[in-house]
N, C-alpha and C positions, 0 to 999 in steps of 0.2 A: 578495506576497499578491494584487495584483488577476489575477482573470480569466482567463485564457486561453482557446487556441485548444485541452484535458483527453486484490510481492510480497508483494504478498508477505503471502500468508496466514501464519500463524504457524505455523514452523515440527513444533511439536506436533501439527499435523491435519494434515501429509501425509499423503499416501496410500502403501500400504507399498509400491507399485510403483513408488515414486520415491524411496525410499529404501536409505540404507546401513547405516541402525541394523537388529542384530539381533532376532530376537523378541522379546528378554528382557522381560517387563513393568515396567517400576518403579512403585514404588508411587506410588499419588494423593496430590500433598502438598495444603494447605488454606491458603492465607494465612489469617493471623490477622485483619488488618483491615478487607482488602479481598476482599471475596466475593460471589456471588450477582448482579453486576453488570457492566458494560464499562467501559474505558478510552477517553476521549477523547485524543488528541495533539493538541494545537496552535501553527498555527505562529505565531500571535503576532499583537501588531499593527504594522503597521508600524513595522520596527527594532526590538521591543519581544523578550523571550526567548520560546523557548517554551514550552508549560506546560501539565500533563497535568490533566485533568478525570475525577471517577470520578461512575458513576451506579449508585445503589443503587436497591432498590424504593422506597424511601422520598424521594429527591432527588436531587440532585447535590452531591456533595461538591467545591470547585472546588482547582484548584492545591496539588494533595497532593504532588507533587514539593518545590516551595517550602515548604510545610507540616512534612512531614517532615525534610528536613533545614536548617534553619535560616534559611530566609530566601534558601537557595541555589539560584544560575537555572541554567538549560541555556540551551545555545545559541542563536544567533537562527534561528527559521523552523524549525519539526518539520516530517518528514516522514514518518516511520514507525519502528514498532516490534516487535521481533522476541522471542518470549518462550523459555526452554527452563524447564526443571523447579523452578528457585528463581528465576531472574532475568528481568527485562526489558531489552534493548537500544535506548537510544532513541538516533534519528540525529535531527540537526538540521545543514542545512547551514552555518551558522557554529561556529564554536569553540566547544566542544570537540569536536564535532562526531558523539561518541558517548559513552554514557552508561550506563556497568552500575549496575542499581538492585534490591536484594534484594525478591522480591514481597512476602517477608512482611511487613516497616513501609516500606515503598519508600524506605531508606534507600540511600544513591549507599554504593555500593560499588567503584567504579574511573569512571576517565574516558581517553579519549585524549589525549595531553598531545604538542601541536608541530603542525605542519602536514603538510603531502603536497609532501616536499622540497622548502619552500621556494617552492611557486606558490601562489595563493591561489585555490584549486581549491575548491569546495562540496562536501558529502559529498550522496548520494542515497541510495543503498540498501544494506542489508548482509542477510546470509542466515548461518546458521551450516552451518557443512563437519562438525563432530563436537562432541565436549563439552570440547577445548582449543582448535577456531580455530573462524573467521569467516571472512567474506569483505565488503569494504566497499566500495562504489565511489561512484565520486565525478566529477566532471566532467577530471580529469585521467586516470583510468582506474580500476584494482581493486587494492585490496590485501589483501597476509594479514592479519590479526589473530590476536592470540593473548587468549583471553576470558579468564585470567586477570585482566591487568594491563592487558588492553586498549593494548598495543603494534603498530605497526605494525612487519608483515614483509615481504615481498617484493612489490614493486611486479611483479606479472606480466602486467599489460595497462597498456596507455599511448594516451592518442591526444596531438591537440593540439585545442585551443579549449574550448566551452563547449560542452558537444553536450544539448541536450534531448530530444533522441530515444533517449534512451538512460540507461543506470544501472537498470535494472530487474534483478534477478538472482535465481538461484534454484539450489539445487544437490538435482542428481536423480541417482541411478545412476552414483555416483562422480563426476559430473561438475559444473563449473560450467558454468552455462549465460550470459552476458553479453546485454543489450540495450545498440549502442550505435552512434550512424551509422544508422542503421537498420534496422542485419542482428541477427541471434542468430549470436555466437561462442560456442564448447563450449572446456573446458579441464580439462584431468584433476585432479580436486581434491587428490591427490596430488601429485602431480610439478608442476603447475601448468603446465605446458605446452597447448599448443595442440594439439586433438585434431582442429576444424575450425575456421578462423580464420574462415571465410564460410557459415552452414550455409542461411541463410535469411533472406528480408526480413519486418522485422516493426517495429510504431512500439511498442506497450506490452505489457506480458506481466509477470509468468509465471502461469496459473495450471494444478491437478494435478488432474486428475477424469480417469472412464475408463481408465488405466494408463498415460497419458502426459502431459506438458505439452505446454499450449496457451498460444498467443502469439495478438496481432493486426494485420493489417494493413490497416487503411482498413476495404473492406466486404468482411474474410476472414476468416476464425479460420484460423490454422496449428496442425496437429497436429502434435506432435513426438515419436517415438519415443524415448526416451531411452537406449534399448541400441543400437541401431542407425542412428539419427539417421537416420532416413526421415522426410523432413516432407511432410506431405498440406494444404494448402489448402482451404477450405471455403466459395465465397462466400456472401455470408450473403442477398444478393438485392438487389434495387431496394430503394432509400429506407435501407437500414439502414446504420453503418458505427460501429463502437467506440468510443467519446469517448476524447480523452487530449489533456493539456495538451503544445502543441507550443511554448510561448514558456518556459514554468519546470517545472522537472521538479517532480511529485508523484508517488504511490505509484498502479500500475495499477489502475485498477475493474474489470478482468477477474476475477471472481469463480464458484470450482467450489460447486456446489449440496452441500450436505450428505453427501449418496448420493452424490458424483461422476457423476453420469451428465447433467450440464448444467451449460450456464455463465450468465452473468448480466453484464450491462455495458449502459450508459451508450447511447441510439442519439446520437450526435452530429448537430449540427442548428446549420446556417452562419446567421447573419442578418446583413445589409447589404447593400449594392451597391456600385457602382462600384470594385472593388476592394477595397472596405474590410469585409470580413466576418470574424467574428468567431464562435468556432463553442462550442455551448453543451452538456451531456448533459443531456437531458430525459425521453424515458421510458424504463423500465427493460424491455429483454428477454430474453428467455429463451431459449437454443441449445440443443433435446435433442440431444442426442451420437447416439442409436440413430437415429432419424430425419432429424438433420440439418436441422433443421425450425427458424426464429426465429419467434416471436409474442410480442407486446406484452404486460407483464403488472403494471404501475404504470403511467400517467400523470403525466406531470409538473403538482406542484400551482401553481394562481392564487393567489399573495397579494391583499391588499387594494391592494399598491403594485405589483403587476403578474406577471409569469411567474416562476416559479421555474425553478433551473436547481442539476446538483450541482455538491458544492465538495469538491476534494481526491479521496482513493479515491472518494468519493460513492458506492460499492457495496459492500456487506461481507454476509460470510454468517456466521449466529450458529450455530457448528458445535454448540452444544448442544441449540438445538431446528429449525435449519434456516429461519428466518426471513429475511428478508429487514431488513435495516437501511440505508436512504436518507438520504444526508444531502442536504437542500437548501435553497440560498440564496436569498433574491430577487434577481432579475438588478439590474445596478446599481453605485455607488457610493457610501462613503463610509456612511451610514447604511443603505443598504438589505443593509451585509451584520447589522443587527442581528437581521435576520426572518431566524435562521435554526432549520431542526425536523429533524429526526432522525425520519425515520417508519419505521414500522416494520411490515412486510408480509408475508401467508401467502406462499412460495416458490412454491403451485402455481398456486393463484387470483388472485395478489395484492392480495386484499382487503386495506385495511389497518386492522389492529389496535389500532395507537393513533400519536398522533403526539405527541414530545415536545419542549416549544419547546426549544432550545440557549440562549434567552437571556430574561432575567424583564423584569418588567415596569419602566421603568425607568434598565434596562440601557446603561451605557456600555461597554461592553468589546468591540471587537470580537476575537473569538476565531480567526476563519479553520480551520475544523476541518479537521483533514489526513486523519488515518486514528484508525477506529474498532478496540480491540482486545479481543479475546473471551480467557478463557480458558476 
């Protein structure tokens, strides 16, 4: 949970240029309990489970996971969640490691049951391939899943070590796409094979605006074609450069605007000397795609106990009114992550709209909020 040196939108708001579902419309389903509101994921407190937070108009409903079904935890440390038409997928990198939860009483409907042959590998991120598999990667490499039962199938990427620069993943136009080492690997979601083992350098990704996927590297945004895997570079100029946690993997803040036609991320911001720097996301900018253009469009807020800085995705886009939703912590330890708010900002102006504390008055719990999730 402390700090570092900072997909996966839900796969319901792709964009259809990055997809393999047909036209077909399915119909709008309604959870019964939860609605009108977002999901919080969180990773816990130290060593503590994770444990999912809901916010209505009217408050925060807390630990409805545990709520609902009996008293029952998820894994230690969330990191993100991935929704389709009745269900949520929540990854936490310890055991169980993933978690099928039905949206309408978010009652656990399957879980992953064993580890990743026997290493004691972390899970990162999962993306879903159709409406029988998944795709789940973890610091040992990617595997299938089948969303039924939530079994593990074919181990088709492997490395060795702990790799942080990596586990980001996203499946576009048949393909998987890997962050991991550094580079963007492609792999035919089918056959699972290797379509480009090296296509591109990139530290956090994925996100889908404009008719293709964009990654980041440092002070670039990579464009990725996803039929033809032509990657274009963009740098984004002096002073700017993507945040992403380089010591523990969390979920990208590379974040597509509503309209797809811009991205939104984290500018990351080093502080210390003598070698010892520590690099934090502070204000939020803005990349139009047609122009190519970055400008500042949040400020990072002052607490009373000093700068704030984001925590986890720290960027999310509320695809139903196109808002901007920041999460940020006060820089710090140990109690300073109690000051954390959730602010909430126009996408064009950045004005913001309201800001909502993450924690009351009072409050022991620290929560460490990973990712934010809309439906």
């Amino acid at each position: 949970m402390k700090r570092g040196l900072i997909f996966a939108f839900l796969a319901s708001v792709a964009l259809s240029a990055c997809s393999d579902a047909s036209q077909d419309v399915k119909p709008e389903r309604h959870p019964d309990k939860y609605r009108g509101g977002f999901y919080v994921l969180n990773e816990g407190q130290y060593g503590m489970p994770a444990s999912v937070n809901y916010r209505t108009p009217e408050g925060w409903r807390l630990e409805i996971f545990r709520a609902e079904n009996g008293g029952r935890k998820l894994g230690n440390t969330g990191v993100m969640a991935v929704c389709d038409d009745a269900h949520m997928y929540i990854v936490t990198k310890g055991a169980p490691y993933l978690v099928k939860v039905a949206l309408d009483d978010f009652g656990a409907a399957a879980e992953l049951d064993g580890s990743f042959e026997g290493t004691d590998a972390k899970a990162c991120g999962f993306a879903l391939l159709d409406e029988e598999r998944g795709v789940l990667t973890t610091t040992d490499g990617a595997y299938l899943v089948d969303l039924a039962s939530l079994r593990l199938g074919r181990h088709f990427f492997a490395y060795a070590g702990d790799d942080t620069t990596g586990g980001d993943v996203a499946v576009c136009f048949g393909r998987i796409f890997l962050l991991a080492d550094g580079r963007v690997r492609v792999y035919d979601a089918d056959e699972l094979v290797a379509v480009n083992p090296d296509l591109c350098a990139a530290k956090t990704g994925f996100a889908e605006a404009g008719g293709a996927l964009w990654a980041a590297d440092g002070n670039a945004l990579v464009r990725i074609d996803p039929a033809t895997l032509r990657c274009e570079t963009h740098p984004l100029g002096s002073g700017y450069s993507v945040h992403y946690n380089a010591w523990n993997y969390t979920p990208t803040g590379l974040c597509a605007s509503k309209e797809g036609d811009a991205l939104y991320f984290a500018n990351s911001v080093g502080v210390g000397s003598d070698g010892y720097v520590s690099y934090y996301g502070r204000t939020i900018c803005k990349f139009v795609i047609a122009t190519k253009r970055v400008s500042e469009v949040f400020e990072a807020p002052v607490a009373p106990g000093g700068q704030m800085s984001t925590y986890g995705a720290g960027v999310h886009v509320d695809p139903r009114t196109g808002d901007l939703y920041l999460v940020y912590t006060e820089d710090g330890w140990g109690d300073h992550y109690l000051n954390t708010v959730i602010y909430v900002a126009d996408a064009e102006t950045g004005r913001q709209r309201r800001a909502i504390p993450y924690t009351r008055e009072g409050e022991t719990v620290l929560w460490f909020p990973s990712q934010l999730i809309f439906r």
